[in-house]
N, C-alpha and C positions, 0 to 999 in steps of 0.2 A: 786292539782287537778289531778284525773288519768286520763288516754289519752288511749285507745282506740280504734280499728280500724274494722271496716267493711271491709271484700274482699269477692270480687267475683261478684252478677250479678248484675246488675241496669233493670229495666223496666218502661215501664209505662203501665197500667193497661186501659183498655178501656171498659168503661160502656156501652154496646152495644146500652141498651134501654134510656141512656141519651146522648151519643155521648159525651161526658168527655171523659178525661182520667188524670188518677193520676198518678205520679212521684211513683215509689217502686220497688220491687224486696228486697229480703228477706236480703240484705249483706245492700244495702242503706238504709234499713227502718232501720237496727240496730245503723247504724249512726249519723241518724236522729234523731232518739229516746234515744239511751245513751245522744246525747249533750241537748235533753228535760228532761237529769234525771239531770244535771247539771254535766257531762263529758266532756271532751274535746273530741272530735271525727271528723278523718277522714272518707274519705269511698277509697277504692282504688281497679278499676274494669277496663271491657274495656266499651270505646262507641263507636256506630254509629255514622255517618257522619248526619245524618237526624235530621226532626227535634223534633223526639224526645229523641234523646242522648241529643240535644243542649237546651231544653226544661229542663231535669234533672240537669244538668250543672248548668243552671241560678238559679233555685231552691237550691242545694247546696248551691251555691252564695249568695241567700239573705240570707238562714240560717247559715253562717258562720263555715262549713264544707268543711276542706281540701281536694283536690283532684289531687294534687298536682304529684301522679305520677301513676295516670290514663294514660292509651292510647286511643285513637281514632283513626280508621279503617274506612274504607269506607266500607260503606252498612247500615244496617239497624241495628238500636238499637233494643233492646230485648223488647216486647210487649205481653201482654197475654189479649184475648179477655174472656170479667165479667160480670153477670149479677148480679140479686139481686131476690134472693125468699125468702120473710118471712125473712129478715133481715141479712139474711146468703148471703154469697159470693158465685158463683157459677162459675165455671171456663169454658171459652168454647174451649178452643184450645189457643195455643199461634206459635210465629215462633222459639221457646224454645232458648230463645237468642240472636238469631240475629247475630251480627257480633263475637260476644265472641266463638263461636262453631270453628270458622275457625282460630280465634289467640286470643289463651286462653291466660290467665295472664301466666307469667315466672318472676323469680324475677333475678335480676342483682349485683352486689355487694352496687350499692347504693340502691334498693331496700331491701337489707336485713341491711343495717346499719338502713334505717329509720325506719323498723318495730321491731326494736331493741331498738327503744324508749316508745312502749306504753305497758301497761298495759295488757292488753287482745286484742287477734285476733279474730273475729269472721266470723267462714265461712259455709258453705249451700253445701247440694248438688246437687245445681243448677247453681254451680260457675264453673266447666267444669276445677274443681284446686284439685281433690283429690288427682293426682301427685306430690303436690309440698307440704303436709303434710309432711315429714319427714323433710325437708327442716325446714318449719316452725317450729316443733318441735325442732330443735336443737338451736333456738332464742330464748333469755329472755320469752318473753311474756308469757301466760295462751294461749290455742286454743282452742276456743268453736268450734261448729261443729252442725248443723242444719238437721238430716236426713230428717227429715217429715215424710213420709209415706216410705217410701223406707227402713227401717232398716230389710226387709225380703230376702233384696237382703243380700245374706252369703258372697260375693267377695266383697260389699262394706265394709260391718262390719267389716270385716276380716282386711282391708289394712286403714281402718280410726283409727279405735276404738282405738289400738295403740300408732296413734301419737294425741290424743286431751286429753285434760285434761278434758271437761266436754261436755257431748254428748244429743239434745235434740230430742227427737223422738213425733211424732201423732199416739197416739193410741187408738182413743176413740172407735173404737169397741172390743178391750178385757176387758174380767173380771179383778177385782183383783188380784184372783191368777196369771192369764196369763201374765197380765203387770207384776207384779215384777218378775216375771218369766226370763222376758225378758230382764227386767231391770238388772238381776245377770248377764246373759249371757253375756250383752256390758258391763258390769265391765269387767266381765272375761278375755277380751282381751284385760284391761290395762286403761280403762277409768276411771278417779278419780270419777266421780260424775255422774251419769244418768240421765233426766230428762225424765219423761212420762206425755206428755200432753194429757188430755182426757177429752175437752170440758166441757160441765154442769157438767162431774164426779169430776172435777179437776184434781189436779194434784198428781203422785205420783216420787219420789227419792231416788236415793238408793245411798250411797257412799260406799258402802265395808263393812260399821258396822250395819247402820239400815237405816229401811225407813221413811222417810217423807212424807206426807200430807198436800192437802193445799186443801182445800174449794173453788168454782170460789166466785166472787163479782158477784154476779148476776144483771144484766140491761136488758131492754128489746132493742135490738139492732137495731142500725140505717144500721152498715154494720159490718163484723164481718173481714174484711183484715185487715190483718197486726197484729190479735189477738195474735195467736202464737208469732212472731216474738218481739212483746213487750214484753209480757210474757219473752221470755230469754232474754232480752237486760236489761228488769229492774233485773232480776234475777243475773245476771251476774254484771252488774254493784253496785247492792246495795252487793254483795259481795266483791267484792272490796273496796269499800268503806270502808264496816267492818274491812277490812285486814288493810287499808290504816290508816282508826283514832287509830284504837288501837295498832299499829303493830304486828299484829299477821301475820300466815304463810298460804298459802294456803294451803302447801303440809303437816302443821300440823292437823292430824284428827280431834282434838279435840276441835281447836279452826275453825275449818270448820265447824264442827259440833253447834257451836254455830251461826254461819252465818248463817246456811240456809234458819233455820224457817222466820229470817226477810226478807229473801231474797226473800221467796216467796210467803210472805205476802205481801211483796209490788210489786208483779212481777203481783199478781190476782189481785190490786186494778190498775196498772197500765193497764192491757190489758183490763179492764173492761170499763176503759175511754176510748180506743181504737175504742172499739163497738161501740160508740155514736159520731164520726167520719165519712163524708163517705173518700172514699180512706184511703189506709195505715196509711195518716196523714194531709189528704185534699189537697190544690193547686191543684185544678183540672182547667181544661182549656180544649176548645174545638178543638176535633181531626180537626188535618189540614186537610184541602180538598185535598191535592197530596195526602197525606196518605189514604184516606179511601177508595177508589176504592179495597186498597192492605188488609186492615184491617178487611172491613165489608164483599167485598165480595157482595153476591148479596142481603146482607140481610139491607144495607143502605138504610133508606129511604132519 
């Protein structure tokens, strides 16, 4: 079985207009959902002392996701305030992290033996660990890397692209031509594999030889978090998987080349299930009463 790892942020997600909040952030939803493809997956980030770091914790827990060398800080666990329009997710502000801003991950010698065991690393850049890329890169592992929207910033590009093997971007407002465009560009700086996610467009791929294509599964959606983040966790892991049954090689073109299309056919049928989900991946529970004075603001009823 390959093994896997989420780093970087944890959240919980607060549905303004239902007073829920769901267990997520973009490095734990990958963790969550590799071990729903049938991976073994940790997740490995910082928490809050509150009670929504201890809220994500027990969640891991019943889903049997290692966290084994997570820290915890005092202060507040990372939170982003969500509404819902027409089935789409809508973001309203968040505390961009929480306790993770002031003592970012660093990794230690027993930290880099353990991550010396899995398979692929997957990390965001909303993990506050783009420093510690090079680092990662010089470990066994594959390192995915989650831009979002941010792949305009030229200093992130610049100092990521480099150290990850496969790089996932949000682009659903360029054309064709513009996305692969863009998509040559984070090759250019060393990236194996590209990914341009572009909502109803689907998706496009570039490895260095040619482009891919992938059609979405279309639903009509209940919530649309955590869409992206399935989308690479399935992609990424039914790649491995490929590597893993037949022994083939990542860093072989050719038999990457044969990976992908499965990889992202089941990455659209996976995030499609995603939609019909509320929260990332549900377990939702109602925001503590300490908490909401800090959360809602004056907009609590």
């Amino acid at each position: 079985m390959i093994r896997v790892l989420g780093l970087g942020d944890n959240v919980c997600d607060v549905y303004l207009h239902k007073g829920i909040m769901y267990p997520g952030g973009q490095a734990l939803n990958f963790a969550v959902y590799a071990r729903r493809l049938g991976a073994s997956s940790d997740f490995m980030g910082v928490f809050g002392s509150d009670e929504i770091g201890e809220y994500n914790k027990k969640i891991l827990g019943e889903l049997e996701i290692g966290y084994s060398h997570c820290r915890t800080y005092v202060g507040e666990n990372g939170f982003a305030r969500v509404t819902i329009v027409d089935g789409d997710r809508v973001f309203k502000g968040s505390n961009r992290g929480g306790v993770i801003q002031a003592h970012p991950i660093f990794l230690d010698a027993a930290d880099k033996e353990y991550i010396g065991g899995f398979s692929a690393v997957h990390t965001t850049n909303n993990g506050f660990l783009d420093g510690l890329l090079p680092e990662l890169k010089e470990l066994p592992p594959l390192v995915s890397y989650d831009f979002s929207y941010r792949w305009n910033e030229e200093d992130r590009v610049e100092r990521v692209c480099p150290n990850v093997d496969i790089a996932f971007l949000s682009c659903a407002d360029l054309d064709d031509c513009q996305a692969r465009q863009l998509l040559e560009k984070l090759h250019g700086y060393g990236t194996a594999v590209v990914v341009g996610t572009r909502g109803s467009r689907g998706a496009i791929v570039y490895d260095g030889s040619q482009f891919y294509t992938q059609l979405p599964h279309l639903v009509q959606p209940v919530d649309t978090m955590g869409a992206g983040d399935s989308f690479a966790t399935a992609m990424i892991v039914t790649i491995l998987q490929e590597m893993e049954d037949s022994g083939k090689n990542f860093r072989d073109s050719e038999q990457l080349a044969e990976a992908i299309p499965k990889a992202l056919e089941k990455a659209a049928e996976f995030s499609a299930q995603t939609c019909l989900v509320d929260g990332a991946f549900g377990f939702g529970t109602e925001v503590p009463a300490r908490l909401r004075p800090r959360i809602y603001g004056d907009v609590f009823q």
